[in-house]
C-alpha positions in Angstrom: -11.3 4.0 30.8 -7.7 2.8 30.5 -4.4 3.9 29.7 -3.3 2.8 26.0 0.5 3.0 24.6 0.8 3.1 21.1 3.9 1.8 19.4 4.7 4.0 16.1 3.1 6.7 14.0 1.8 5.3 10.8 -1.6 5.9 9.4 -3.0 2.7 11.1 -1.7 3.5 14.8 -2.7 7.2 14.4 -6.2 5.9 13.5 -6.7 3.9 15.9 -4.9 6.2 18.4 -8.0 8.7 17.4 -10.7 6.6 17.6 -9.5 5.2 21.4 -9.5 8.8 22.3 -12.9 9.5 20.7 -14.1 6.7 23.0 -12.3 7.9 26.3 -9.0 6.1 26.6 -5.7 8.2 27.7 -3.6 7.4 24.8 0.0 8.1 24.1 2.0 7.3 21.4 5.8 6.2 21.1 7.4 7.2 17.8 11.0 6.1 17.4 11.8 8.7 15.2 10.9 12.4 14.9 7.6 12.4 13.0 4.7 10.9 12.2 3.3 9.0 9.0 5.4 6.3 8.8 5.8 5.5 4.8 4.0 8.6 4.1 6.5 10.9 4.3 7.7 14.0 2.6 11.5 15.2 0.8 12.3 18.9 0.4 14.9 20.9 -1.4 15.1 24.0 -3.0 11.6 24.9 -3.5 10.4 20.9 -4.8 8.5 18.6 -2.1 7.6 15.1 -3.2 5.4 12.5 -1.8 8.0 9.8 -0.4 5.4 7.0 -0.5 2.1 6.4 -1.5 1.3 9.1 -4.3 -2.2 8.3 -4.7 -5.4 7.6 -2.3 -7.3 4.7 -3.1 -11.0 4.4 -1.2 -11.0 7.9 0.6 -14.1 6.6 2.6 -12.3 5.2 4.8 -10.4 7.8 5.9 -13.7 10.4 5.5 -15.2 7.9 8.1 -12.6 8.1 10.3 -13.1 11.7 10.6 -16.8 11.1 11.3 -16.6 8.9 13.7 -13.8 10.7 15.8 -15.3 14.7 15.8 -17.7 16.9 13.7 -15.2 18.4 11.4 -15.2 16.2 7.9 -11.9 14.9 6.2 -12.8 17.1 3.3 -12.3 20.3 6.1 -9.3 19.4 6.6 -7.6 18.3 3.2 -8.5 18.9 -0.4 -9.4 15.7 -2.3 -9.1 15.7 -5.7 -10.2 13.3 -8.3 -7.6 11.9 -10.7 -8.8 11.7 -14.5 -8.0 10.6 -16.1 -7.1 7.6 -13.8 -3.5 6.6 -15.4 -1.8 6.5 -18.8 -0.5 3.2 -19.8 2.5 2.7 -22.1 2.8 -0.9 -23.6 6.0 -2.6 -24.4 5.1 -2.5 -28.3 4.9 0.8 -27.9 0.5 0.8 -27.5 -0.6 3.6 -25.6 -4.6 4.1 -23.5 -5.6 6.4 -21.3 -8.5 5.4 -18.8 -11.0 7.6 -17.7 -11.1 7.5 -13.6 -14.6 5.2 -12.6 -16.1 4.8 -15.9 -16.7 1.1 -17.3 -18.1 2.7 -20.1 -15.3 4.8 -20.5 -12.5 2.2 -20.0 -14.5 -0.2 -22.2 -14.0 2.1 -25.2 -10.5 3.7 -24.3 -9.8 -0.4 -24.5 -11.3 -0.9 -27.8 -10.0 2.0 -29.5 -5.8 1.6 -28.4 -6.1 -2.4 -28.6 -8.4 -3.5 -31.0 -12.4 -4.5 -30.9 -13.0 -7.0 -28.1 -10.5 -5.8 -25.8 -12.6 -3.8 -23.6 -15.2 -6.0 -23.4 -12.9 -8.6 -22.5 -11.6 -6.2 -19.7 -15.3 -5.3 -18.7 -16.8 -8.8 -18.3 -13.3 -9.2 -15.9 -14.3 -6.2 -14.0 -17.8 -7.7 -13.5 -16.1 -11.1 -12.2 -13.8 -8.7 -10.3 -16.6 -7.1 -8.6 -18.2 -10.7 -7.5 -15.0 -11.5 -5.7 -15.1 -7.9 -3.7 -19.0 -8.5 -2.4 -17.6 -11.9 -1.4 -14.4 -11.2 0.0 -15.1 -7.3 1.9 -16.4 -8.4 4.8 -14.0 -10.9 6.1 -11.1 -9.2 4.9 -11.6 -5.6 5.1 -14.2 -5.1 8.0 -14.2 -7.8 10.4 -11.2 -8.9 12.8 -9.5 -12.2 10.9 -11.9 -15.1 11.2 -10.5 -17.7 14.1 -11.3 -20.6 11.4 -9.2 -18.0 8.7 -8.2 -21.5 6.7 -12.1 -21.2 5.1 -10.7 -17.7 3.4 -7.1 -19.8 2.6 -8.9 -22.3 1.0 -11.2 -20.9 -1.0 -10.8 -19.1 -4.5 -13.4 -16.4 -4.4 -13.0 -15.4 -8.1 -15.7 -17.1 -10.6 -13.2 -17.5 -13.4 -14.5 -18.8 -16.6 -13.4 -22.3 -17.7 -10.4 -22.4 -20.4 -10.6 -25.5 -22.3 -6.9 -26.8 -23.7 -6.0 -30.4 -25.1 -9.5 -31.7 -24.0 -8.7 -30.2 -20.6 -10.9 -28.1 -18.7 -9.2 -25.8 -16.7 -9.9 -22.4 -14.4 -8.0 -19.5 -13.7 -6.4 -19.9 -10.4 -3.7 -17.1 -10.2 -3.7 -13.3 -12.0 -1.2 -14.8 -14.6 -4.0 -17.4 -15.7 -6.6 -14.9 -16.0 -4.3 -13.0 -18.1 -3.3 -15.8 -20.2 -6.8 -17.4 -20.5 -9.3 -14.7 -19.9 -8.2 -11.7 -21.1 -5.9 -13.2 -23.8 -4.0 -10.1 -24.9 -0.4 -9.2 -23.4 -1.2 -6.2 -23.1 -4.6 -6.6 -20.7 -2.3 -8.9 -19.1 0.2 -6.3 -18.6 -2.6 -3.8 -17.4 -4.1 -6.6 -15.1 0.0 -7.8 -13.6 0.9 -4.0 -12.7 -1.9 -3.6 -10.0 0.0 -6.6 -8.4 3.1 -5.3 -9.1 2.2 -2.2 -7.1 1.9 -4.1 -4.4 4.9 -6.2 -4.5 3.5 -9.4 -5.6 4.3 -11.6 -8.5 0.8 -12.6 -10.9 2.5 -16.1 -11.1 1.6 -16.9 -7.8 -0.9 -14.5 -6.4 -4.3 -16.0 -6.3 -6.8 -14.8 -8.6 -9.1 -13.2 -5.7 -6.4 -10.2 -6.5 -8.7 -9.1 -9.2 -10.4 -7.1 -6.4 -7.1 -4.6 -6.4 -8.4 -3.6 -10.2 -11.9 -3.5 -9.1 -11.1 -1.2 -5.9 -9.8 1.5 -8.3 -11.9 1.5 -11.1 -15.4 1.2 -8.7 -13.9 3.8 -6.1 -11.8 5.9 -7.9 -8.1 7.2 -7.9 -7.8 10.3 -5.3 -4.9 13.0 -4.8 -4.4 14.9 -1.6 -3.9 18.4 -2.9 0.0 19.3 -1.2 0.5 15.6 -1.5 -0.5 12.7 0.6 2.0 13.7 3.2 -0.8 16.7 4.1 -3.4 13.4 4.8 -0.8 12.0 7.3 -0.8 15.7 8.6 -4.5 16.0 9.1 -4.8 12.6 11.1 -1.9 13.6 13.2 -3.6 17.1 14.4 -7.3 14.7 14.9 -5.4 12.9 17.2 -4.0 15.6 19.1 -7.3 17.7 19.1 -8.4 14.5 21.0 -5.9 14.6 23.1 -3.4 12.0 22.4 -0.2 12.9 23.6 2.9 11.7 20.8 6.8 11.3 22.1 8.7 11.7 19.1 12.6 10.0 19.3 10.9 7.4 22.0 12.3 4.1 20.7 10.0 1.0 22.8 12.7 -1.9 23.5 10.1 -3.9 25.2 6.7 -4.8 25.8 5.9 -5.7 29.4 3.7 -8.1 30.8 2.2 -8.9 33.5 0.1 -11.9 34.9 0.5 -13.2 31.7 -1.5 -9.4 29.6 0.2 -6.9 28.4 1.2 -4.0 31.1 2.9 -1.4 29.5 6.1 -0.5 27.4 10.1 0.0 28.1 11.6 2.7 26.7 15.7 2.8 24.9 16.3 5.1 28.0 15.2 2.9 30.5 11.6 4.4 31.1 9.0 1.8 32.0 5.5 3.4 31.0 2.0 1.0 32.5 -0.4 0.7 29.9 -4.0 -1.2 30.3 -3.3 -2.2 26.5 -0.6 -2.0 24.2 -1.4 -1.3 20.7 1.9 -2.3 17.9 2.2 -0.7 15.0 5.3 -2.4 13.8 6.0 -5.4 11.4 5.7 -9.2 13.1 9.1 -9.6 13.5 10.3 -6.5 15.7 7.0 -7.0 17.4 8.4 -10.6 18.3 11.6 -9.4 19.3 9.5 -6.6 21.8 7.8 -9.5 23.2 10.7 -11.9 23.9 11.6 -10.7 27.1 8.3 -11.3 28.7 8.2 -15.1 27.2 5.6 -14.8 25.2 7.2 -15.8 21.0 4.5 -14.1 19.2 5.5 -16.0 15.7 4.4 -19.1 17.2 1.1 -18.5 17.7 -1.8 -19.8 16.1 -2.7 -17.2 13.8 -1.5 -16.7 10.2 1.5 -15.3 9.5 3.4 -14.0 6.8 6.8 -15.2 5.7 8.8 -12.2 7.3 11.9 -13.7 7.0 11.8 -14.0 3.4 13.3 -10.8 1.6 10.3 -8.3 0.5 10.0 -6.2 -2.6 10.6 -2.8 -1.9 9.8 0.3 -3.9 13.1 1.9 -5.6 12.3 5.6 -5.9 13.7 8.6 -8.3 13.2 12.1 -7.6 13.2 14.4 -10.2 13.2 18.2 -9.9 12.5 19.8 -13.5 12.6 23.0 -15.2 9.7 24.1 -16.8 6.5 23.5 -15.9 4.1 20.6 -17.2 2.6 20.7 -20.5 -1.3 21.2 -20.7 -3.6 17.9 -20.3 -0.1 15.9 -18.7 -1.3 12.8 -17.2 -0.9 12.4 -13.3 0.2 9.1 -13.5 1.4 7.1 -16.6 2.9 3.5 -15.9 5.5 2.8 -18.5 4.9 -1.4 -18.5 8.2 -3.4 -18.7 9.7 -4.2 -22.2 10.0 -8.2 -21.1 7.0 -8.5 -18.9 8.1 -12.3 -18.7 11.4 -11.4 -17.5 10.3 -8.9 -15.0 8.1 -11.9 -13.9 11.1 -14.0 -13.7 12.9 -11.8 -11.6 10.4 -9.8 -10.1 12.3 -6.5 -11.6 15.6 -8.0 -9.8 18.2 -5.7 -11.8 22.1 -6.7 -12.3 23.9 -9.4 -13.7 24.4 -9.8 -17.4 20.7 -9.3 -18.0 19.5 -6.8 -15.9 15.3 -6.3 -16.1 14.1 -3.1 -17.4 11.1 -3.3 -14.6 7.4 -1.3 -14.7 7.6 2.4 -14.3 5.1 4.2 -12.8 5.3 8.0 -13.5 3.7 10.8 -10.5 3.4 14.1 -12.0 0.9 16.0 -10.0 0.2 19.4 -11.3 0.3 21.1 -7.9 1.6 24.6 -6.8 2.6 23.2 -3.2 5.3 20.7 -5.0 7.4 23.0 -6.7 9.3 26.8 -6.8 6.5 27.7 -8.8 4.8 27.4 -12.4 7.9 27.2 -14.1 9.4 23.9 -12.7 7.9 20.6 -12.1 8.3 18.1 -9.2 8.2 14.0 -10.5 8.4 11.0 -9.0 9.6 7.5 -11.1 9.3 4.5 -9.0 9.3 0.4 -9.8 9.1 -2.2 -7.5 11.8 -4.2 -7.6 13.8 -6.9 -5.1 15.1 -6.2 -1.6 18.1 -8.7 -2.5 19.1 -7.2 -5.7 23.0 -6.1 -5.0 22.3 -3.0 -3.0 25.4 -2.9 -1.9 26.6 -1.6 -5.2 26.9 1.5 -6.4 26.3 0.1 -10.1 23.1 -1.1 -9.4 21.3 2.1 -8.5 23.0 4.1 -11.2 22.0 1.0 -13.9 18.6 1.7 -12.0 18.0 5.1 -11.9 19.2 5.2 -16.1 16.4 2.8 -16.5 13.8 4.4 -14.9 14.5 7.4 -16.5 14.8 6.4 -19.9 11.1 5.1 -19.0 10.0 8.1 -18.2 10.8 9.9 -21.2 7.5 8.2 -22.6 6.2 10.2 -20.0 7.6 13.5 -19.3 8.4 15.5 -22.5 12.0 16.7 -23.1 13.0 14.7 -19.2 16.5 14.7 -19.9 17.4 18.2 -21.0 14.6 19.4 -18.2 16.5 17.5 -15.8 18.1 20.0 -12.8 18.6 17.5 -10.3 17.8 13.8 -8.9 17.6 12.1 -5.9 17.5 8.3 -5.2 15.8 5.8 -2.9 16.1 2.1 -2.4 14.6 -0.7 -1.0 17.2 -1.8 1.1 17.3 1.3 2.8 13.7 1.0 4.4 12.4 -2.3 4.4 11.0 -3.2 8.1 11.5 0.3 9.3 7.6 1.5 7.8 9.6 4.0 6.1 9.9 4.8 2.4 9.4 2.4 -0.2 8.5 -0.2 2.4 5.4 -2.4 0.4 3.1 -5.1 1.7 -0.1 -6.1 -0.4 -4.4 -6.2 1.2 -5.2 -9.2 2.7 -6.0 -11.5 -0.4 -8.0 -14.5 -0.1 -7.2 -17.9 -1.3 -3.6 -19.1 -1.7 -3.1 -21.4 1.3 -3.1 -18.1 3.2 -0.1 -16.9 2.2 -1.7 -13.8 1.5 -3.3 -13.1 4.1 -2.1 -11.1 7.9 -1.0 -11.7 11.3 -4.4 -11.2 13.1 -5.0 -7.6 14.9 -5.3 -10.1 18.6 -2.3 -11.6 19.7 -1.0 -14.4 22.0 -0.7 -12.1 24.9 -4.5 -10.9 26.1 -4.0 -6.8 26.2 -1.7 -6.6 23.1 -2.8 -5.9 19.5 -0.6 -5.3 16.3 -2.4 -2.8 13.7 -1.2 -1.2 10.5 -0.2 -2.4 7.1 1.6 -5.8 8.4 -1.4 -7.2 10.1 -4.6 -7.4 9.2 -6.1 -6.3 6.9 -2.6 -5.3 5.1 -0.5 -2.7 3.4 -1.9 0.6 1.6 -3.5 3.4 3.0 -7.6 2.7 3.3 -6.3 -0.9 4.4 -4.0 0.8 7.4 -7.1 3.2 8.6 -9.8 -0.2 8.6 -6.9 -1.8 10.8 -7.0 1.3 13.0 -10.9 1.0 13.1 -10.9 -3.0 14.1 -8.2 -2.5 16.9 -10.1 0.3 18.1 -13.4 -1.6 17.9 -11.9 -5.0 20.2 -10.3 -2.5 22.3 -13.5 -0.4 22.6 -16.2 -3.4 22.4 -14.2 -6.7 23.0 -13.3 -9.9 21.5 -16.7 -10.2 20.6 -16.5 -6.9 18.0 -17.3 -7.6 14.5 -16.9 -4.7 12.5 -19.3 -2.4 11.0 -23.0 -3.2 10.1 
């Protein structure tokens, strides 16, 4: 079996890391900084921890498989899982408020009809069915199988049956989330429900294809998870799989190169000058520092012929508020409440882009995880506010946090009782200070089908025979489950070959 260097520590290299280990490769991993998890990190101080990414686990199977496939202990040994219900709380701009039971169409179907009026959960049912067409369509090819050579058949095709909208003796068909909203779900407020799951991701409904009903559809079929301690204890539980297998880690290791020889991948070169052989090379970094790793040996990765995101243009990060609280929370507090934007059209407009004379009151999600291991104890309450807003927003500027920061917390107070006289202390995160380093707030969206493949990943192969990229900037894309099923397909071409396709 060969030698295998792994660049970085997030969720995807760490499962793929396990899995190569599983199957007999000596595999060691370079982490630039001094821990592992990449965007799922933690913050501590004075008795609070907070999740400084994800807060949630979509699709826990694939991290339960993970654990099956790489030893006999199951994930559920190793972390507690809990089920979120209900699901979230949503706070419309007119001041409408639902709560939606977690996995229940029944449930959401009524929650719907009661808050917004007869018809409206129907409405959102008979999308959910449509929703759930597009994900038996769209799984395989985007979620289990490397990227299709011929990936323009997934960039050209809408997958989502939308229902014809007739206007002005026009026939016309949804072909972006906005559309849906506007023509299928006809109520701002469905609309608003429908636009946040793309928000969460960073993308705007204007222009994301309409096969992004699936990210809807993934939560209500599978369910919204928490990892009791917080998500930073799942990042934990992959890291000691991987060392139980015997992967080696070197933490403050920064790679300043990847090597090549007769024209493969050889090995990596180290900030220090250390040259380490490597059979293969496995990247868990974004497509442009994986370019710049590569330029020494030649080989200009972003002119290759597989599809590649716009990394030059500025991303949408996550700008983050931390909130230590006195008092603990009230009884029957919702885990997660999303506060939706006062001018949804705005926030559109702008994509939450705050400053100016008009700054944008964004989308407001609200974390409050009744859990023991997040604060000094039952008399306080750890909370985390976050909205995705723009990477190129005036940073610089002290103003625009603080105008920031005063906006996400009014939002909350729909959300957290008495926030402002609870209030003991706050800390702040922005986008700027992360994006491209996988650390927190960083955001990129599944692998969507449909829009001239602007939506979908740099393929898990590469230019250079030996080298493969993994985690949430290739394929499949951002999020966790999507970062362990990239893990899985590296590990399976390593493992099995070019010819690899997935499970059965």
């Amino acid at each position: 079996m060969g030698r295998i260097a792994v660049i970085g520590a997030g969720m995807g290299a760490m499962a793929a890391a396990a899995r190569l280990a599983v199957a007999g490769h000596r595999v060691t991993v370079y982490e630039r900084t001094e821990t592992y998890g990449g965007g799922v990190g933690r913050f501590e101080r004075d008795g609070f921890a907070f999740d400084t990414g994800p807060g949630l686990l979509p699709l826990p199977a694939v991290y339960r498989d993970l654990f099956v496939k790489t030893g006999k202990e199951p994930l559920e040994d190793q972390v507690e899982l809990v089920q979120v219900d209900p699901s979230a709380r949503h706070v419309f701009a007119d001041g409408t408020e639902v709560t939606l039971p977690n996995a229940s169409r029944a449930g959401v179907v009524t929650a719907l009809d009661e808050a917004l009026g007869a018809g409206a959960g129907q409405r959102w049912g008979d999308f959910l069915v449509r929703a759930r067409e597009t994900w038996d369509r769209t799984r395989r090819p985007l979620l289990e199988e490397p990227l299709w050579p011929n990936w323009q058949v997934l960039a050209e095709r809408e997958p989502y049956p939308s229902v014809p909208h007739k206007k002005l003796l026009r026939t016309r068909r949804a072909g972006t989330l906005a559309e849906i909203g506007a023509w299928e779900l006809r109520d701002e407020r469905l609309a608003a429900l429908l636009n946040s799951h793309a928000l969460a991701h960073g993308l705007n409904p204007r222009d994301t294809p309409a096969s992004a009903a699936v990210l809807p559809y993934l939560e209500h079929a599978f369910g919204t998870w928490y990892v009791r301690g917080g998500i930073r204890e799942l990042a934990r539980a992959v890291y000691e799989r991987c060392v139980r297998r015997r992967v080696d880690f070197v933490f403050g290791a920064e790679v300043t190169a990847v090597l090549a020889k007769d024209g493969r991948a050889a090995g990596v070169e180290l900030a220090d000058g250390s040259v380490i052989d490597a059979d293969h090379v496995v990247a868990g970094v974004d497509p442009v520092r994986l370019d710049a790793l590569t330029r020494l040996t030649g080989c200009r990765l972003d002119a290759d012929d597989d599809v590649r995101a716009d990394t030059e243009a500025a991303r949408p990060g996550r700008f983050t508020v931390l909130l230590a609280l006195r008092g603990g929370p009230e009884a029957g507090a919702a885990h997660r409440t999303i506060v939706h934007a006062p001018d949804g059209e705005t926030e559109l407009d702008l994509l939450a882009a705050p400053g100016g004379d008009r700054p944008v009151r964004p989308t407001v999600t609200v974390l409050r995880p009744d859990d023991p291991a997040l604060r000094p104890d039952d008399d306080h309450e750890s909370v985390v506010l976050s909205a995705v807003l723009s990477t190129d927003a005036g940073w610089e500027s002290d103003r625009t946090a603080r105008v920031c920061t005063d906006f996400l917390l009014e939002a909350a107070e729909a959300a957290v009782p008495g926030l402002r006289e609870r209030l003991i202390w706050h800390e702040t995160r922005l986008p700027e200070q992360v994006t491209g380093t996988g650390g927190f707030g960083e955001i990129s969206a599944p692998a969507l089908a449909a829009g001239k493949g602007r939506f979908l990943h740099p393929a898990n192969t590469t230019r250079m025979p030996g080298l493969f990229r993994v985690g949430g900037r290739s394929h499949p894309g951002g999020g966790l489950p999507h970062a362990g099923m990239s893990g899985a397909l590296v590990a399976g071409l390593i493992v099995e070959g070019p010819e690899f396709r997935g499970s059965q």
